[in-house]
Backbone as a ProteinNet text record, in pm:
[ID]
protein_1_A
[PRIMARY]
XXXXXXXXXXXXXXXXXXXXXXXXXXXXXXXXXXXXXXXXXXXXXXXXXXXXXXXXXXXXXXXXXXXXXXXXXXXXXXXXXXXXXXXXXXXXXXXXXXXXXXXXXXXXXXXXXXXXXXXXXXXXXXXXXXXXXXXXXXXXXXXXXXXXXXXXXXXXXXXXXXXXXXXXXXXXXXXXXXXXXXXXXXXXXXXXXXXXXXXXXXXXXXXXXXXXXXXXXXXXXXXXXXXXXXXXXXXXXXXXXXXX
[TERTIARY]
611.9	668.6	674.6	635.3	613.1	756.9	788	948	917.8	991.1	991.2	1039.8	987.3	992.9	1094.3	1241.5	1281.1	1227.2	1182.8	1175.9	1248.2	1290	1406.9	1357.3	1335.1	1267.2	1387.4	1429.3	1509.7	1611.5	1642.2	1781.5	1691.5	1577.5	1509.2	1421.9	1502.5	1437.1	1366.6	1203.3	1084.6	1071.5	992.1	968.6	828.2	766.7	656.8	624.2	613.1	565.6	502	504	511.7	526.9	478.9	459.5	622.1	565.5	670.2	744.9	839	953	1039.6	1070.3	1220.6	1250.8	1225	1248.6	1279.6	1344.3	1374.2	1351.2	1255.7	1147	1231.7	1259	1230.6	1158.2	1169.8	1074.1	1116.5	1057.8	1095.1	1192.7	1288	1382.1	1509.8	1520.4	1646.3	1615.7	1522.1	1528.4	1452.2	1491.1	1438.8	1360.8	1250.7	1208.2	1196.5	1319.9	1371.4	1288.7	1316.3	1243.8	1323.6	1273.2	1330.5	1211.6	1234.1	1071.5	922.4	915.6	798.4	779.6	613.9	598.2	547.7	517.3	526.4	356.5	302	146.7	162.7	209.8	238.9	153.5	44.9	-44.9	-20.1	110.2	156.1	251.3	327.6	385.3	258.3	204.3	58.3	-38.8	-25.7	-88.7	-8.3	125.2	216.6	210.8	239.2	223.7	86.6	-12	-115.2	-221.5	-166.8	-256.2	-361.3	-345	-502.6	-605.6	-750.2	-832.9	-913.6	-830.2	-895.4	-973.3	-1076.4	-1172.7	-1145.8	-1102.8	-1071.9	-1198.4	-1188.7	-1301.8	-1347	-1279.6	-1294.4	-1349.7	-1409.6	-1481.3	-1412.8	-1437.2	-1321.4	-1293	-1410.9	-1396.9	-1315.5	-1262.9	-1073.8	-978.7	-989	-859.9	-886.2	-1000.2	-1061.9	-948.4	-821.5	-729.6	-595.3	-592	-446.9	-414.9	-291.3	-276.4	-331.1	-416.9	-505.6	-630.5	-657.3	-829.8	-847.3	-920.1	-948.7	-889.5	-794.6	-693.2	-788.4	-754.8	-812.2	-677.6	-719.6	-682.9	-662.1	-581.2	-528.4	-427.7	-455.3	-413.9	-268.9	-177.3	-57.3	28.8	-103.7	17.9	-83.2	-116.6	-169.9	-106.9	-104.5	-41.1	-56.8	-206	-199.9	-223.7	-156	-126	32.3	87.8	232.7	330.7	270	345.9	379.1	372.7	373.2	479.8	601.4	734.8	777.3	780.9	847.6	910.1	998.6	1072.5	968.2	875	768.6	649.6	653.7	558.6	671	785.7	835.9	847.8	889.9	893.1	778	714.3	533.5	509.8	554	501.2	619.1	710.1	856.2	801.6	861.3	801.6	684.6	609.4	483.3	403.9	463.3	404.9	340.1	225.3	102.4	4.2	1.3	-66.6	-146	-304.3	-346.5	-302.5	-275.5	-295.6	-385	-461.2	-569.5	-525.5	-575.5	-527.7	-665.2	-669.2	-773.6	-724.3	-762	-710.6	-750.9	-728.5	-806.2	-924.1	-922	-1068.5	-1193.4	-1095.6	-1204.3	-1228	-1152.8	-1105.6	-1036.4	-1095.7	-1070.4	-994.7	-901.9	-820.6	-740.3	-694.5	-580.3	-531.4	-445.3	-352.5	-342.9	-310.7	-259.6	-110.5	-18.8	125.7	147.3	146	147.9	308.8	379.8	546.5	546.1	464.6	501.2	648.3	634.5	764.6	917.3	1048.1	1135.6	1268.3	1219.5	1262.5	1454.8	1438.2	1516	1578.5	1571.4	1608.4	1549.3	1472.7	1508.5	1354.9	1292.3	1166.5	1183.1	1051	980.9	870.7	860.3	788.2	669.9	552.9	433.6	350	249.1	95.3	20.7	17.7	-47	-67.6	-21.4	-23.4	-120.6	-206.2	-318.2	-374	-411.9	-449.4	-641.1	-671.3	-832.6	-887.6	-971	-1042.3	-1215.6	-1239.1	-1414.1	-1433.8	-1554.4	-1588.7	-1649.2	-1622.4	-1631.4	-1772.9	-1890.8	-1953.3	-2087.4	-2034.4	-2095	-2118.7	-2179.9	-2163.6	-2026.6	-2011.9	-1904.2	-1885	-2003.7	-2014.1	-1985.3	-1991.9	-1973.3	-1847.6	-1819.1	-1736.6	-1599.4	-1505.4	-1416.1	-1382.1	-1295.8	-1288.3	-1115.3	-1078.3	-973.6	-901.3	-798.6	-670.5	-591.6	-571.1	-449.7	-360.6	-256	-99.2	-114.2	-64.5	-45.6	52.7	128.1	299.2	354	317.2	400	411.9	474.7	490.9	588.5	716.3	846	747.6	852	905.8	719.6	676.7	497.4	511.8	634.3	634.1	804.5	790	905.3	908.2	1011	1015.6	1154.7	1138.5	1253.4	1215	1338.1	1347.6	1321.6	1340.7	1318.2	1205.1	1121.9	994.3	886.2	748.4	645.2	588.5	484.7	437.9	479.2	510.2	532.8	489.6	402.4	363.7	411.8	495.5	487.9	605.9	649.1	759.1	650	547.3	435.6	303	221.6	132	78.2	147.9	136.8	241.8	246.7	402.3	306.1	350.3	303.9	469.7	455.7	594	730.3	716.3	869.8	1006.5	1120.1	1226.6	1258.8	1345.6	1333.9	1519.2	1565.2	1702.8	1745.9	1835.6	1809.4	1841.9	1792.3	1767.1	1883.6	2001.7	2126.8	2124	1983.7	1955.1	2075.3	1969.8	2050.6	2095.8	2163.4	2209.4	2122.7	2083.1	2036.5	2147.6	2262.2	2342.2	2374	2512.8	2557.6	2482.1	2367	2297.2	2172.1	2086.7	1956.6	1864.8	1903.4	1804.1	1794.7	1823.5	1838	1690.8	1699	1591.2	1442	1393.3	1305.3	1201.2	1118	997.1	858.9	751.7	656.5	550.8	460.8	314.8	238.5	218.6	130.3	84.8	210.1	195.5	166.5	130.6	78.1	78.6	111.2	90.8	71.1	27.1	-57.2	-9.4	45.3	28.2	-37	-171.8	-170.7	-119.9	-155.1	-174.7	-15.9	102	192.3	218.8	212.1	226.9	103.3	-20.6	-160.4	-232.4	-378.3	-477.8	-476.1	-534.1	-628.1	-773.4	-828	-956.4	-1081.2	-1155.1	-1290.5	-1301.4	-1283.4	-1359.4	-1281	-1148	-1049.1	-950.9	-969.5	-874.7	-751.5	-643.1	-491.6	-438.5	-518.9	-483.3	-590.8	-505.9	-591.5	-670.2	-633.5	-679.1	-832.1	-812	-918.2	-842.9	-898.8	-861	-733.7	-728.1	-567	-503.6	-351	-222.4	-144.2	-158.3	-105.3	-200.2	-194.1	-290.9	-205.7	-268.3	-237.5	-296.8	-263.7	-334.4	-341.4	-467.2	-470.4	-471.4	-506.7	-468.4	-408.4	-326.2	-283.8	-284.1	-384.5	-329.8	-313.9	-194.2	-207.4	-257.4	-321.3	-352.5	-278.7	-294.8	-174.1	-278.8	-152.5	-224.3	-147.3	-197.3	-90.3	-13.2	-120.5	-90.7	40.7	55.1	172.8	247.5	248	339.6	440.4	366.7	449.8	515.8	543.3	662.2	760.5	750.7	893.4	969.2
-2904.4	-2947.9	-2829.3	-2833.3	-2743	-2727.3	-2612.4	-2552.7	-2497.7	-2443	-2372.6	-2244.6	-2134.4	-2002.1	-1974.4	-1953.2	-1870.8	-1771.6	-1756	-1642.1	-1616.5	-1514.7	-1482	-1368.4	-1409.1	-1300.8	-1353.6	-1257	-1211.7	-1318.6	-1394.6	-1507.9	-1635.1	-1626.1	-1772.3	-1800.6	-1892.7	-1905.5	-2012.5	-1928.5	-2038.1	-2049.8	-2163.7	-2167	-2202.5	-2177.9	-2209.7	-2175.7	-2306.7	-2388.5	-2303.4	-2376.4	-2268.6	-2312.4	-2289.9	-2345.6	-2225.7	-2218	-2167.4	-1987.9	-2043.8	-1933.9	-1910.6	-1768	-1719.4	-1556.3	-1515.2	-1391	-1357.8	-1279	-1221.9	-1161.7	-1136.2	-977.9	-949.2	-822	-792.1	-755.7	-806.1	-804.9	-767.3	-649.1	-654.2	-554.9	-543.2	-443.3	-528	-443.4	-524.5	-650	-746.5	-883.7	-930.5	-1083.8	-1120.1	-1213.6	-1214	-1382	-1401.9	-1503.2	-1549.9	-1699	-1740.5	-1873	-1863.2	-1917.9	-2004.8	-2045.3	-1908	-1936.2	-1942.3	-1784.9	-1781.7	-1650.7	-1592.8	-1463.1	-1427.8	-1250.6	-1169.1	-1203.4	-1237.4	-1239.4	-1413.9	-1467.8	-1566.4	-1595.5	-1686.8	-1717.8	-1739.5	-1830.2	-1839.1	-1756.2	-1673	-1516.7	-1439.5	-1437.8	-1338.6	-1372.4	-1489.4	-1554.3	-1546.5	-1548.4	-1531.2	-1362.1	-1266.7	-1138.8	-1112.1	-1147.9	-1108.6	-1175.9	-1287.8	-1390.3	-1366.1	-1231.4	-1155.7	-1184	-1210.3	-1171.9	-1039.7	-953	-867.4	-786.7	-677.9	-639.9	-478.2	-369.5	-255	-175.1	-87.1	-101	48.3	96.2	258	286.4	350.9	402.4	386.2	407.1	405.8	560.8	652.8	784.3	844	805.4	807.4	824.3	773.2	783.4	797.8	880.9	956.3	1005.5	1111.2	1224.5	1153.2	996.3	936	849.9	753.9	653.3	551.3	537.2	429.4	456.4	553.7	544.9	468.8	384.3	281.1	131.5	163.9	48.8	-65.8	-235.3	-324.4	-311.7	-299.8	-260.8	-435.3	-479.3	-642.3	-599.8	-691	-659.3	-714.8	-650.3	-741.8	-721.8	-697.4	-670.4	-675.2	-780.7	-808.3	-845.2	-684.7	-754.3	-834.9	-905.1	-1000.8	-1127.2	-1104.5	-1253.1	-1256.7	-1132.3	-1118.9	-1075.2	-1027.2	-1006.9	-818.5	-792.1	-613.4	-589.3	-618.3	-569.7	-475.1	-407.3	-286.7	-346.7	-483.7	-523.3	-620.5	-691.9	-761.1	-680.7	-552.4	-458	-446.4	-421.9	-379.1	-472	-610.5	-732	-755.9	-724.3	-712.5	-601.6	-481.7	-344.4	-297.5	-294.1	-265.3	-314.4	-184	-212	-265.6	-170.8	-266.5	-126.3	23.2	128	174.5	277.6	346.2	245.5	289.7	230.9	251.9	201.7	271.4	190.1	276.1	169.3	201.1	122.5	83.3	40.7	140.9	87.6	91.6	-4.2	35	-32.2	79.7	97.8	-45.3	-35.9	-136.2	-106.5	37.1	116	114.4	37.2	4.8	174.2	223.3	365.1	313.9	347.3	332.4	464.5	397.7	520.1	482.7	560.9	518.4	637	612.9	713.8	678	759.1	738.9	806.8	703.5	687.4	653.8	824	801.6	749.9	746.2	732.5	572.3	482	367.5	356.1	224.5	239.7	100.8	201.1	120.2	93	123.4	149.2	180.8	330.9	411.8	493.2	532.1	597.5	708.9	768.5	904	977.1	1053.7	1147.6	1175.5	1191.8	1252.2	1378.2	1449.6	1577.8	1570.5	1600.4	1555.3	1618.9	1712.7	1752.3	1575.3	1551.3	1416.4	1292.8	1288.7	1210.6	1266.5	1179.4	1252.2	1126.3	1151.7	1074.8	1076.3	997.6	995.9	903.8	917.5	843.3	858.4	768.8	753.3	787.7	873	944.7	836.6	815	749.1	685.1	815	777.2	753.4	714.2	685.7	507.1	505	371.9	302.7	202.5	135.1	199.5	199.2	179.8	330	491.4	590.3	636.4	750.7	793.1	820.6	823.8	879.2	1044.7	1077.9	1208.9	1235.1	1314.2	1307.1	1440.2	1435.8	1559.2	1525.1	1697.8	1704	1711.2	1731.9	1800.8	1957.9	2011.6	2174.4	2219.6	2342.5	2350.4	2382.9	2313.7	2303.4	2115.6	2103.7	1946.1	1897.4	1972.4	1905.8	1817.4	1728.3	1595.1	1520.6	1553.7	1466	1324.6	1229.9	1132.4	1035.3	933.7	929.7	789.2	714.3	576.8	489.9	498.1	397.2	258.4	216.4	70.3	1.6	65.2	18.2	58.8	112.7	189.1	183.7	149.2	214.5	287	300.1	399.3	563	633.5	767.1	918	953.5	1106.7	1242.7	1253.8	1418.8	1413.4	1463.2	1436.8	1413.7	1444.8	1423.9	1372.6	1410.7	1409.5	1237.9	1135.8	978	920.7	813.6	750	655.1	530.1	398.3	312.6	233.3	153.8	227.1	380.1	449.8	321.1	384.6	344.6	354.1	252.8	224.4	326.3	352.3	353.3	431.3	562.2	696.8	682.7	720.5	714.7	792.9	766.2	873.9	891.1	891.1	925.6	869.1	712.8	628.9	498.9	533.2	441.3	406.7	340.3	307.5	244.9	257.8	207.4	99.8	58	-91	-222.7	-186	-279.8	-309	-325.7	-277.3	-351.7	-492.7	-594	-527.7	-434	-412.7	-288.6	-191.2	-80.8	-125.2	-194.3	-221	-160.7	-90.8	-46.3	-171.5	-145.1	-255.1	-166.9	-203.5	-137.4	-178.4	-199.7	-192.5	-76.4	48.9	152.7	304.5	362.4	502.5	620.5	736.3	804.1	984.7	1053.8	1158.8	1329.1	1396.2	1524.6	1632.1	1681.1	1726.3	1909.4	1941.5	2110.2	2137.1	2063.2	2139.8	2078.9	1927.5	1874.3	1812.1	1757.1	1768.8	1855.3	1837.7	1934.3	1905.8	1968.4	1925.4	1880.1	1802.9	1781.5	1876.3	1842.8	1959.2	2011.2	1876.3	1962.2	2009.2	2023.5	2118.9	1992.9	1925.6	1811.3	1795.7	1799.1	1781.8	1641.4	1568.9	1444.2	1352.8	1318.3	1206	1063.2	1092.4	979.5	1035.9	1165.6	1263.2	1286.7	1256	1290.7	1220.3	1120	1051.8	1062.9	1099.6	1140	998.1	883.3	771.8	660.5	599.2	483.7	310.8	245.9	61.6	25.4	-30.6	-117.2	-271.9	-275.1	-437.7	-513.9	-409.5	-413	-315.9	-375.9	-279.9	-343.8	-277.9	-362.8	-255.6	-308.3	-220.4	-282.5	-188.3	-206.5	-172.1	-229.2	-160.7	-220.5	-206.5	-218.8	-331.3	-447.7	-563.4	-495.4	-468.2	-397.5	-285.2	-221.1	-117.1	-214.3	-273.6	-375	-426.8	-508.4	-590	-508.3	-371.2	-307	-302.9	-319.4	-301.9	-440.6
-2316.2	-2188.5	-2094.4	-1995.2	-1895.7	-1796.2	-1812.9	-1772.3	-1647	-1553.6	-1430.1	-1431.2	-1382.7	-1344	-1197.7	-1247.1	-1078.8	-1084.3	-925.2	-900.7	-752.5	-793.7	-670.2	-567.9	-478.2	-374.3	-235	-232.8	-69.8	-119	-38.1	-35.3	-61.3	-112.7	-180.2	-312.8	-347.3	-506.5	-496	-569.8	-605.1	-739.5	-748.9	-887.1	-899.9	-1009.7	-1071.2	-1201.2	-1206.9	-1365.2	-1422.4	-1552.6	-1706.1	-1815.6	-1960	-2055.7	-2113.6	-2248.2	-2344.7	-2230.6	-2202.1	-2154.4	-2231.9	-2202.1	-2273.7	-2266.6	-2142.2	-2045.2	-1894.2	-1876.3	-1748.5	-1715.3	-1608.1	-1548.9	-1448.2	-1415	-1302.5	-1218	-1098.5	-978.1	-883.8	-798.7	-661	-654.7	-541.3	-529.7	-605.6	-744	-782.1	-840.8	-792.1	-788.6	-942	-942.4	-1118.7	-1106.8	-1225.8	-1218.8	-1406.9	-1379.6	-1512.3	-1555.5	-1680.1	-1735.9	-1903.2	-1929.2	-2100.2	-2166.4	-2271.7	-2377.1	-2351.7	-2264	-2205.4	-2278.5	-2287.7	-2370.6	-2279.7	-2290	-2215.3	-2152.5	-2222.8	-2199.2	-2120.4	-2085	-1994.2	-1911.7	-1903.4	-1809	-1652	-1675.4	-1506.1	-1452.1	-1545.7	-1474.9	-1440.3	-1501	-1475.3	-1356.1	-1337	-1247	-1083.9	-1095.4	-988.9	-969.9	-1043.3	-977.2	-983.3	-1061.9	-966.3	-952.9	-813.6	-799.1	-685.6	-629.8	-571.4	-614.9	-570.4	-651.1	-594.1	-532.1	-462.9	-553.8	-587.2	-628.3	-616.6	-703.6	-685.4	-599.7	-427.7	-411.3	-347.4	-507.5	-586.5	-649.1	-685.5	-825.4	-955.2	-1098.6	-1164.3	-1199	-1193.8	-1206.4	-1090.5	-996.3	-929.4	-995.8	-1099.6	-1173.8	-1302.9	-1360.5	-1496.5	-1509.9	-1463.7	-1491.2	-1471.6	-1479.4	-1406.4	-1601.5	-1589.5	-1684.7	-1626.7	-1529.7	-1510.2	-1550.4	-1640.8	-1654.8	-1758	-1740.4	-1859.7	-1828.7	-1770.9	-1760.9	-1710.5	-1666.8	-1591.6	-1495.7	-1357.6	-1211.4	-1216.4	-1133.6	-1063.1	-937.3	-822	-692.6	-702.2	-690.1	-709.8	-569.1	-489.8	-313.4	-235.9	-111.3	-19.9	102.4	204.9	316.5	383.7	432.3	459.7	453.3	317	242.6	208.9	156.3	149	225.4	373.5	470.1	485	628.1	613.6	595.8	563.9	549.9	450	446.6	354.8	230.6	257.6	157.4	120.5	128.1	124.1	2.3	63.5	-27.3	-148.6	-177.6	-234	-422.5	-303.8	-399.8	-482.6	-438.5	-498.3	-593	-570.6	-606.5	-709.5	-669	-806	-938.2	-987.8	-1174.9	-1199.2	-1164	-1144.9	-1254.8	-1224.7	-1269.3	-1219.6	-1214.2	-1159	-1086.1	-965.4	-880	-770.5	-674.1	-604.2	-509.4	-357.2	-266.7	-198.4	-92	-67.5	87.4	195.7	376.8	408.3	518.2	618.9	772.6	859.3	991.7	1092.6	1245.9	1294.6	1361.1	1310.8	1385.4	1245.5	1073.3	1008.4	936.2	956.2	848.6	713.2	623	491.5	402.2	368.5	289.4	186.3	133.3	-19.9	-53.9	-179.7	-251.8	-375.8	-444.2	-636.7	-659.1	-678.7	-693.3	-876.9	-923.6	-1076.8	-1112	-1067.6	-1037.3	-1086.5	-949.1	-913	-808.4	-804.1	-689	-733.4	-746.4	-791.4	-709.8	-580.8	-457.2	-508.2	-554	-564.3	-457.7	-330.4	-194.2	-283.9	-373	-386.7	-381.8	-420.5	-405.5	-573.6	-602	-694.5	-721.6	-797.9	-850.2	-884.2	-873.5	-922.1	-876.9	-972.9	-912.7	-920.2	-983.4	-1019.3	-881	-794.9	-708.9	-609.2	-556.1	-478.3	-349.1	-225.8	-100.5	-142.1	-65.3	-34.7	66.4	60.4	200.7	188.2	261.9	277.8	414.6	416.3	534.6	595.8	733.7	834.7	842.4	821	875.1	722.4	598.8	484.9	456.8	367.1	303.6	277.4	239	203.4	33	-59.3	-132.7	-213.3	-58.5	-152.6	-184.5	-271.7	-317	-235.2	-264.1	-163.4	-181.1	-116.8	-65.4	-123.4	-199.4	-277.1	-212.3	-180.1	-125.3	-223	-315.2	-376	-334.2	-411.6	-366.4	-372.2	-286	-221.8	-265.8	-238.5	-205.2	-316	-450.7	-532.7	-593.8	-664.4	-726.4	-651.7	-531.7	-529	-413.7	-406.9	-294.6	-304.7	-412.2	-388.6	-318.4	-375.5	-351.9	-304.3	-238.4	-199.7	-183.5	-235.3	-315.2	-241.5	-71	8.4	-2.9	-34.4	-25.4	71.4	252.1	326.9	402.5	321.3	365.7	290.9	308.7	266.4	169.6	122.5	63.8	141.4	83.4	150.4	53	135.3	-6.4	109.3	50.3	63.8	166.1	242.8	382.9	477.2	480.8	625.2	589.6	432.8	403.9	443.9	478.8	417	489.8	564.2	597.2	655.7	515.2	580.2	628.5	734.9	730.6	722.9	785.4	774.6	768.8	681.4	762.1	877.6	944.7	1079.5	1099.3	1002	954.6	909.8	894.3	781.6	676.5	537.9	445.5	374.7	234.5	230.2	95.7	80.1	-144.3	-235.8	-270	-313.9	-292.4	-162.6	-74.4	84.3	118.7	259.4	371.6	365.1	447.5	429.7	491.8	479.1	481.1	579.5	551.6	481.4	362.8	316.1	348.9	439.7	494.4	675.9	709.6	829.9	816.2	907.2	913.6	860.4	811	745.4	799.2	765.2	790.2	787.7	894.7	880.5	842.8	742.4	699.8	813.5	941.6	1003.6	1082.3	1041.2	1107	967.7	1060.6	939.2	1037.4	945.9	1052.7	974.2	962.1	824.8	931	822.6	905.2	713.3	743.2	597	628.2	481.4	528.9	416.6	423.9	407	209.3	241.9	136.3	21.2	111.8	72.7	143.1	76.2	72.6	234.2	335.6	437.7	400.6	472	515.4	484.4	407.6	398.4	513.7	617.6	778	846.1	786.2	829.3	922.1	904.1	990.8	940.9	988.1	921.1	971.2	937.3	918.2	862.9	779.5	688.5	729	872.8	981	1059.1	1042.4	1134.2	1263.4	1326.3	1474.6	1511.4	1433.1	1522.6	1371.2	1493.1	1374.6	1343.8	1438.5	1401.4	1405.1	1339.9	1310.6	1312.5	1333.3	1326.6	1240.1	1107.1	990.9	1015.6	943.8	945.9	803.3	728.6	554.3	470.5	341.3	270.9	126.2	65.4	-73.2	-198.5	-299.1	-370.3	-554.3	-578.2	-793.6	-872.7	-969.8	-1057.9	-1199	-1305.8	-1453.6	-1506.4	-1497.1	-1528.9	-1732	-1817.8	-1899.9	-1944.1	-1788.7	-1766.7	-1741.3	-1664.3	-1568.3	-1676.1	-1800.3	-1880.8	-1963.3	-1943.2	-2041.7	-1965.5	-1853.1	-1758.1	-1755
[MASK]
++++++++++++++++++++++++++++++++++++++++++++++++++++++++++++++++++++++++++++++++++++++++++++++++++++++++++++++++++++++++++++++++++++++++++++++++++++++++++++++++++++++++++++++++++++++++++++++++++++++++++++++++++++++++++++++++++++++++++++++++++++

């Protein structure tokens, strides 16, 4: 007999159907999606977080040196299918584990990052040589390699994991969807549905926290320091995913 899946996202609970339940995931910032006598390998949980069929559209030798090499990559965040909202990305991307994300501009600039952390929208920053930006040169194929910027500086602040914000690397290196709101490690203020950051904005300063540019450009955009997105999607390892 086929049972129902809550799943609780923001102030509304959906459901979708399901054979044998009997777990409670969490999802999202905080948030759960519970059922009765379902196993972890669950066709229609699996099917609900990652019902993308987007196509990883990286190399896999990107992530030869990450806990994704080897892994099978599944899209489990499409902004525009899941909406650009910070808390939107979040519900999608929480406990999800190691993950790439994947932007491209409205000028059709292609870029991404590798977030060995993942995101558990903690207010707080993380340590890491391991986290790294890239991008495809403008004026190449679709199909070639990308262009990989390490981390500089040292390992502190590589990465930075707001609830009401974006992907974020470095304090400057990366800022998709800033908070709109200041941030008080930990806490985001009385209100955590308020400030919300939108992924349609980006905006890159490199040099301090990533590599710069081969061609010496300090921004991961090239010539422009702020950019307008029209996509954002991120991968993950459904594999990692189901230990959380």
């Amino acid at each position: 007999m086929a049972l129902l899946i809550s799943v609780q996202l923001n102030p509304v609970t959906r459901w979708v159907s399901s054979g044998n339940v009997d777990v409670q995931r969490r999802c999202g910032s905080g948030r759960f999606i519970s059922s009765r006598n379902i196993s972890s390998r669950s066709s229609a949980l699996f099917s609900f977080l990652f019902r993308h069929d987007s196509v990883p559209p990286f190399p896999k030798s990107l992530l030869a040196q990450t806990f994704l090499a080897g892994k099978e990559l599944r899209c489990c965040y499409k902004a525009t299918i899941d909406g650009f909202s910070a808390s939107e990305f979040h519900d999608r991307c929480d406990f999800k584990g190691p993950c790439v994300i994947v932007g491209k501009t409205v000028k059709g600039f292609r870029f991404g990052a590798f977030n060995p952390e993942g995101y558990r929208s903690t207010d707080d920053y993380y340590d890491t040589f391991d986290a790294f930006l890239f991008y495809w040169p403008s004026d190449g194929p679709e199909t070639s390699t990308p262009i990989v910027l390490k981390k500089v500086g040292g390992s502190g602040a590589a990465l930075f994991d707001y609830a009401r914000g974006g992907p974020q690397f470095g304090a400057d290196g990366l800022l998709i969807g800033a908070p709109l709101a200041p941030v008080m490690g930990g806490f985001a203020g009385p209100d955590t549905n308020s400030g919300v950051g939108e992924l349609t904005e980006a905006r890159s300063r490199l040099g301090l926290s990533y590599a710069l540019r081969p061609d010496g450009k300090d921004s991961l955009f090239g010539e422009e320091k702020r950019v307008t997105l029209v996509e954002i999607e991120v991968f993950c390892s459904p594999a990692i995913a189901d230990l959380y």
